[in-house]
C-alpha positions in Angstrom: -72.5 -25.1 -74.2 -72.9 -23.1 -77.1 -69.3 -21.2 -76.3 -67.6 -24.5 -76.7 -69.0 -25.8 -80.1 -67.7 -22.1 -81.4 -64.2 -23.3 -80.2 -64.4 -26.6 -81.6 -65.6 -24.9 -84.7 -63.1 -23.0 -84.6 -60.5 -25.6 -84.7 -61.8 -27.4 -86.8 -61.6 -24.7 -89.6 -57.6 -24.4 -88.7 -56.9 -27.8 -88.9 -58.7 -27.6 -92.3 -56.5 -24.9 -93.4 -53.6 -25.9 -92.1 -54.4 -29.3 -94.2 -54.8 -27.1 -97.4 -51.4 -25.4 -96.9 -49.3 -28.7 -95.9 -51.3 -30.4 -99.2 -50.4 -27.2 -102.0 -47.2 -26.8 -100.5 -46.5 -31.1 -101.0 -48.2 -31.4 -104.6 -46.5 -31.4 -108.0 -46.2 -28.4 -109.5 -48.6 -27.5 -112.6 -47.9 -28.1 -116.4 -48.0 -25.3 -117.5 -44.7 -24.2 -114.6 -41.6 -23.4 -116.6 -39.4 -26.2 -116.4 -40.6 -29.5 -116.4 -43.0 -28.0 -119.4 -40.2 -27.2 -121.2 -37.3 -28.7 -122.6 -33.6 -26.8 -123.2 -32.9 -27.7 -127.0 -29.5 -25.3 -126.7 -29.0 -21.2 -127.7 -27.6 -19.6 -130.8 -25.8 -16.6 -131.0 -24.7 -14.3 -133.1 -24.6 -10.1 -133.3 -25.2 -7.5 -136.2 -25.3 -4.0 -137.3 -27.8 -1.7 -138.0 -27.7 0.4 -141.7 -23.9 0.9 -141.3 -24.2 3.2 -138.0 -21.3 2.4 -135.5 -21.6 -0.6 -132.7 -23.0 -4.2 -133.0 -26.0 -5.5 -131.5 -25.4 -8.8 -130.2 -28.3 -11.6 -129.4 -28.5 -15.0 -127.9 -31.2 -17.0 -128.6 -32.5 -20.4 -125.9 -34.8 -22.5 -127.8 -37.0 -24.5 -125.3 -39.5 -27.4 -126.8 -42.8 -27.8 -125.2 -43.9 -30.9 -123.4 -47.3 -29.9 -123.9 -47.4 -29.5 -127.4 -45.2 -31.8 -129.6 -44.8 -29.1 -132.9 -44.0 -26.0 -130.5 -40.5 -24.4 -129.7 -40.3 -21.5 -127.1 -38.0 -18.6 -127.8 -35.6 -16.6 -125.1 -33.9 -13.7 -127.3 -31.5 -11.5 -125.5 -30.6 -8.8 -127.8 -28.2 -6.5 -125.7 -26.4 -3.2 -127.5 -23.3 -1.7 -125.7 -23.5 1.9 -127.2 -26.0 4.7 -126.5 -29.6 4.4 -128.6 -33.1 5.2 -128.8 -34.5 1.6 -130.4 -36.9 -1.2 -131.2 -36.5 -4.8 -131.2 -39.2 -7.6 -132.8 -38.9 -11.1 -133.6 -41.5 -13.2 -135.2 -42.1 -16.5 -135.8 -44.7 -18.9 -138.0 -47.2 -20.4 -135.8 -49.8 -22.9 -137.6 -51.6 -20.4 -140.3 -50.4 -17.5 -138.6 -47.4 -15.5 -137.0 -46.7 -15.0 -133.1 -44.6 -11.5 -132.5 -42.6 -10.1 -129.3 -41.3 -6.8 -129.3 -39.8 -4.3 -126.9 -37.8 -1.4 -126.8 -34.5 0.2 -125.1 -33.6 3.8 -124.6 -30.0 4.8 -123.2 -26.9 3.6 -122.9 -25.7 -0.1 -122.2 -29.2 -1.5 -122.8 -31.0 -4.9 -123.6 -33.9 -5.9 -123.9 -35.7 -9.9 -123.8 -38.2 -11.2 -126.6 -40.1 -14.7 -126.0 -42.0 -15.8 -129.1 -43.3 -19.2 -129.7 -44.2 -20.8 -133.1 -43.5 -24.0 -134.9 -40.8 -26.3 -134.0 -39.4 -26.3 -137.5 -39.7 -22.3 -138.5 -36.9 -19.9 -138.6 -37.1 -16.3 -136.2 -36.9 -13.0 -138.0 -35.5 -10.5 -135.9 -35.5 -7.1 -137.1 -33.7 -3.9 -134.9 -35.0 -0.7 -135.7 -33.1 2.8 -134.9 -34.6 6.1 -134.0 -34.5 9.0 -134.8 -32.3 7.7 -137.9 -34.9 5.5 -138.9 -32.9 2.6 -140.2 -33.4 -1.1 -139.5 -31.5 -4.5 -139.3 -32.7 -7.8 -139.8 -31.2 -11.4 -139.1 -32.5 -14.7 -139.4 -32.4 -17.2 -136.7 -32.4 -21.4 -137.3 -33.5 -23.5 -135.4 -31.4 -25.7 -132.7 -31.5 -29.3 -134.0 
């Protein structure tokens, strides 16, 4: 007797699971997913050089406008340079009192690299490029998609 209530135990605690799995697997996905958080407001694009040296560095930049909060607009910036370089991208943005940053950096030839910031729906992105071991820099400023 007490062998058989292990076994119906037992499958009782797969049927359970397997409910679990078939419910997660069914149910809408979270807020906070990409996507259906997020609305596609359109890209910009545009390229520029650094202090004079040779070779542009070209960006585009996908502004996405949060579902969750009215007054914020998500960033993509692709900042892709075709030559060979040690350097340093950052963009930043206003956000309420404050400023949110990405940066990231590329060595070699052929590289890009990707910066998300978020901020105000309204603000403008600085994005600056910064070239070692020259130590020069190149900034641009990047509207909003209306």
């Amino acid at each position: 007797m007490h062998r058989e209530e292990r076994v119906k135990v037992k499958r009782r605690v797969v049927a359970f699971v397997g409910t679990a799995v078939l419910a997660s697997a069914l149910a809408a996905p979270s807020a906070s997913a990409d996507g259906p958080a997020e609305i596609y407001l359109g890209k910009r694009t545009g390229s520029f050089t650094v202090g004079g040296l040779p070779g542009k560095y070209t960006w585009v930049d996908k502004q996405y406008r949060s579902t969750s909060l009215s007054n914020l607009r998500k960033h993509s910036i692709r900042i892709t340079y075709n030559g060979c370089a040690n350097w340093r991208a950052r963009a930043a943005v206003r956000w309420g009192s404050g400023y949110d940053t990405s940066e990231s950096s590329a060595k070699g030839c052929r590289k890009s690299v990707l910066l998300t910031p978020q901020g105000d729906l309204n603000a403008n992105v600085t994005m600056t490029v910064h070239r070692d071991p020259t130590d020069v820099s190149g900034s641009v400023v990047i509207k909003p998609v209306n």
